[in-house]
N, C-alpha and C positions, 0 to 999 in steps of 0.2 A: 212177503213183507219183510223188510230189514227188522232183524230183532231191537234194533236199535232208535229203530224211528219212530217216533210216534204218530199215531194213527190219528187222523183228522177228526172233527168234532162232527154232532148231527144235531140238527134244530128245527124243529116244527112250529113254525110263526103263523099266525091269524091276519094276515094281513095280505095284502095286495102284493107281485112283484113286483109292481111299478114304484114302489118304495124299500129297497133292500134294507134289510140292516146289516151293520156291523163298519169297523173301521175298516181304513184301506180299498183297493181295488174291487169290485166286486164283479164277478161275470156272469151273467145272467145267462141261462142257457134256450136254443131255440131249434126248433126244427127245421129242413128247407129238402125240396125234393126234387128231382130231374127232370120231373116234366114245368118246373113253374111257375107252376098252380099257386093261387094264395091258397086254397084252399087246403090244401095240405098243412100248411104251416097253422098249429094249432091256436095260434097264442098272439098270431096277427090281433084279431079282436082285442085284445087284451092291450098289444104294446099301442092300439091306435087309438087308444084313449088320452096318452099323452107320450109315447115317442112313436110319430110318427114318419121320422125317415128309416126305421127297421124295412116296412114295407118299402121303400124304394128304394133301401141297398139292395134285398131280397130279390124285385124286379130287376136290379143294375147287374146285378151278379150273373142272373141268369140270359140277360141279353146280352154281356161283354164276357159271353163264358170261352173257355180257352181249355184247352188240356189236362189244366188242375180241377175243371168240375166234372168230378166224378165221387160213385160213392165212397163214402169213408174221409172223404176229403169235408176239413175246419176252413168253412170261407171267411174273407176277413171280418173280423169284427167289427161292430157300428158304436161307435165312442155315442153313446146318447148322453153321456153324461160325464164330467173331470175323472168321474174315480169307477163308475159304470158301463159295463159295457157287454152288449150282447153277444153272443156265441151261437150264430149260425152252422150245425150239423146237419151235414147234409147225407141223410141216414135213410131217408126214403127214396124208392123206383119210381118211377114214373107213373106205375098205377095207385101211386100213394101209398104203399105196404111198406113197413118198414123193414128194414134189410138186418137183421142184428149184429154179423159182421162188421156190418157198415159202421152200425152206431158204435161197439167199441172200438173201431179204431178210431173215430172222432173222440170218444174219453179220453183215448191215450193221449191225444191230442191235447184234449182241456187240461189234463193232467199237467203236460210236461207245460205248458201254459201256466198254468197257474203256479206251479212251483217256482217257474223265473220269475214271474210277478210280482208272489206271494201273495197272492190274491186267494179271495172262498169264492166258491160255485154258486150259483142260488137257483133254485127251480121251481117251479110252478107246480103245483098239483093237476093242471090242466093236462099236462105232458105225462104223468106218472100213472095218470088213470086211462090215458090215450094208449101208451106204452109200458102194459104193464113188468116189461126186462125190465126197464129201466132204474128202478130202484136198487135192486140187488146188483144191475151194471155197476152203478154209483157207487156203491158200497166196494166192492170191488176194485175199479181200476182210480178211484179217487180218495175215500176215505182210511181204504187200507194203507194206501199210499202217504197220509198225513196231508190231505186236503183238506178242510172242512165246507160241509156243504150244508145249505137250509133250506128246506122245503117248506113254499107257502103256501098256504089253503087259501084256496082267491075266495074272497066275499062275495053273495050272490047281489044282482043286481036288480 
């Protein structure tokens, strides 16, 4: 970390992701795997409650796949919303394991993403207890970095 820069903020909201907070851009973050599968992607259920074309980029991606899907590779994001938008990491093998190489070079990714944007991260707790690197990943290649990221504890249903 730049001694100079300042490190990104961290928030633990009671709420849903399908509603972020905070001003500006927001980037939702997701998972997506080689072989797929919805099944893998943890957080389908979740976005299909009310953005439901994540699933059908998710599908689109993987049947118009080309060269660039492999792991560690940031597929394009799904604008679900003016200032929202999710971030498909494609971080799992094909037997659904998560690959942890894979996932930090997808952060690097979100990283250098969000710094042009100037956008925050926002993540699910569904993901962090799926994946438990994850958290300290975050911390690491995004908050150190002077990202700010929030993590939300999804309501039970």
């Amino acid at each position: 970390m730049n001694k100079f820069q300042q490190p990104g903020r961290v928030k633990t909201i009671n709420s849903s992701i399908l509603n972020p907070n905070d001003g500006g851009l927001k980037m939702v973050l997701s998972v997506a795997n080689m072989a797929g599968k919805p099944e893998g992607n943890l957080l389908l259920s979740v976005f299909d409650r009310k953005w439901k074309q994540v699933r059908a980029e998710a599908k689109g991606a993987f049947a118009n796949k080309t060269g660039a899907y492999k792991l560690g590779a940031l597929l394009n994001p799904v604008a679900v919303n003016s200032d929202i938008w999710v971030m498909p990491l494609l971080c799992m093998d094909a037997s659904l394991k998560v690959d942890v190489k894979a996932l930090e070079s997808c952060l690097k990714a979100v990283c250098a993403s969000a710094k042009y944007e100037k956008s925050s991260v926002h993540v699910s707790t569904v993901l962090t207890v799926a994946i438990p690197e994850l958290a300290d990943l975050l911390n690491k290649h995004l908050v150190e970095e002077g990202v700010s990221v929030s993590f939300y504890q999804e309501p039970t249903v």
